[in-house]
TORKELUM-929974 format. One record per residue: z, y, x of N, C-alpha, C in turn. Coordinates in steps of 0.001 Angstrom, whole numbers, plus 500000, padded with zeros to 6 digits. Each point is the difference from the previous one (the first is absolute). Example, Ala and Ser with C-alpha at 12.3 -4.5 7.8 and 13.67 -1.06 7.14 Angstrom:
507800494310513190500000501190499110500000501200500900
499280501050499650500060501190500820500730501090499230
//
This chain:
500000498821500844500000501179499156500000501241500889
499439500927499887499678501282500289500433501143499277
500271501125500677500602500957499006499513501422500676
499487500927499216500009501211499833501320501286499935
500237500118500919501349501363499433500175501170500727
500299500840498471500292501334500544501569500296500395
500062500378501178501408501399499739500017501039500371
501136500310499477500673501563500093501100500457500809
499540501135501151500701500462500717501042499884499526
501512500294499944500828500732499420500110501566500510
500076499830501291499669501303500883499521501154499665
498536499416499447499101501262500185498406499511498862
500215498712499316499396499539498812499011499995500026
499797499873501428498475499799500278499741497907499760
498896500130499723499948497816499451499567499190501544
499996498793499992499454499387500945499545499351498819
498508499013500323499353499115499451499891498562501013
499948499046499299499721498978501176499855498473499481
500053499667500417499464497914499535500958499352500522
500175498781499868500878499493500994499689498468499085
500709498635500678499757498824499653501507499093500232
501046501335500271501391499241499906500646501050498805
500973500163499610500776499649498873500299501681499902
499411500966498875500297500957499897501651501060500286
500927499341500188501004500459500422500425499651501344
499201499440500916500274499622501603499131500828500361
499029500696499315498989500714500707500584501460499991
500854500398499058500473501053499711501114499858500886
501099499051500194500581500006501436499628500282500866
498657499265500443499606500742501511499435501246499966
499887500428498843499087501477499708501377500951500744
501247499412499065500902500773500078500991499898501327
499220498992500869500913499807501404499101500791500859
499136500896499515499026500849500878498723498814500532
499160499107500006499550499048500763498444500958500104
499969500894499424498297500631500204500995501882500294
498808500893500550500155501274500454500237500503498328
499095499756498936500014500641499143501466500109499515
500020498276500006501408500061499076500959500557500443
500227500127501283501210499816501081499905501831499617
499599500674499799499929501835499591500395500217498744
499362499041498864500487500228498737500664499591499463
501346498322500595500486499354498841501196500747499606
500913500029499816499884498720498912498811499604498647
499507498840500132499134500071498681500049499069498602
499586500286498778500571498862499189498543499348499444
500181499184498975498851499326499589499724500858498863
498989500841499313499588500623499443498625498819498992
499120499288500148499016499102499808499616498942500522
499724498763499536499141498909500597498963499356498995
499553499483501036499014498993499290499881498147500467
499538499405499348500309498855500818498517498981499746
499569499638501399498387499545499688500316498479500713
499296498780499651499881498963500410499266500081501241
498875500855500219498774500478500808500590500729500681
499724499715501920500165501546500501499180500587500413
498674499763499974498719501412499533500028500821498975
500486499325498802500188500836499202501314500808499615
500975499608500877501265501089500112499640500894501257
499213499765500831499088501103501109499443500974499073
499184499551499546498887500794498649500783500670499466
501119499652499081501156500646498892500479501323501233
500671499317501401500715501005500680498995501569500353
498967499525500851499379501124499825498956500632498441
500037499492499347499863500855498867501398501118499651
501131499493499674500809500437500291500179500866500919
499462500139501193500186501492501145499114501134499427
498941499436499164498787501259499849500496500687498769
499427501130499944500237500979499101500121499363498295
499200499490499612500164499146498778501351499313499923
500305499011501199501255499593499999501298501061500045
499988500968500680500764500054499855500187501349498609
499136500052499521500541500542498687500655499391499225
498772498404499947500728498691499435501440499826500043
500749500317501419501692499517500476500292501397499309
499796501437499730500624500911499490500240499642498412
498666499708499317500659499908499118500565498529499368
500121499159500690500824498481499614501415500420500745
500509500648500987501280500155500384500716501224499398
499404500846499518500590500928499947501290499965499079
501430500381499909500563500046499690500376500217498422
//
């Protein structure tokens, strides 16, 4: 299984997007133990969206759709508060 997810700074609420193929809350651990430059500036971060694909071309496909402008209007208006 494959997964799609967004989060949210707490910081500064800026999102990360990303894929991953282990278990949506270990990925957000290492998000949140700093393991990339991005994260390691913005965390703390929480889980804001996912998705979950059998396929991982097509959670590639989902992720960057998700970065482009369409997407991310898409994440404004499905998260918004």
């Amino acid at each position: 299984m494959f997964c799609v997810y967004v989060l949210k700074s707490l910081r500064n609420n800026k999102r990360y997007i990303g894929y991953t193929g282990k278990s949506v809350e270990e990925r957000l651990r290492e998000h949140n133990s700093g393991t990339n430059i991005f994260t390691r500036q913005n965390k703390p971060f929480v889980l804001i969206y996912k998705e979950e694909y059998s396929i991982k071309s097509e959670a590639i496909k989902r992720e960057k759709f998700l970065k482009s402008g369409i997407g991310r209007k898409f994440l404004d208006d499905t998260t918004r508060p």
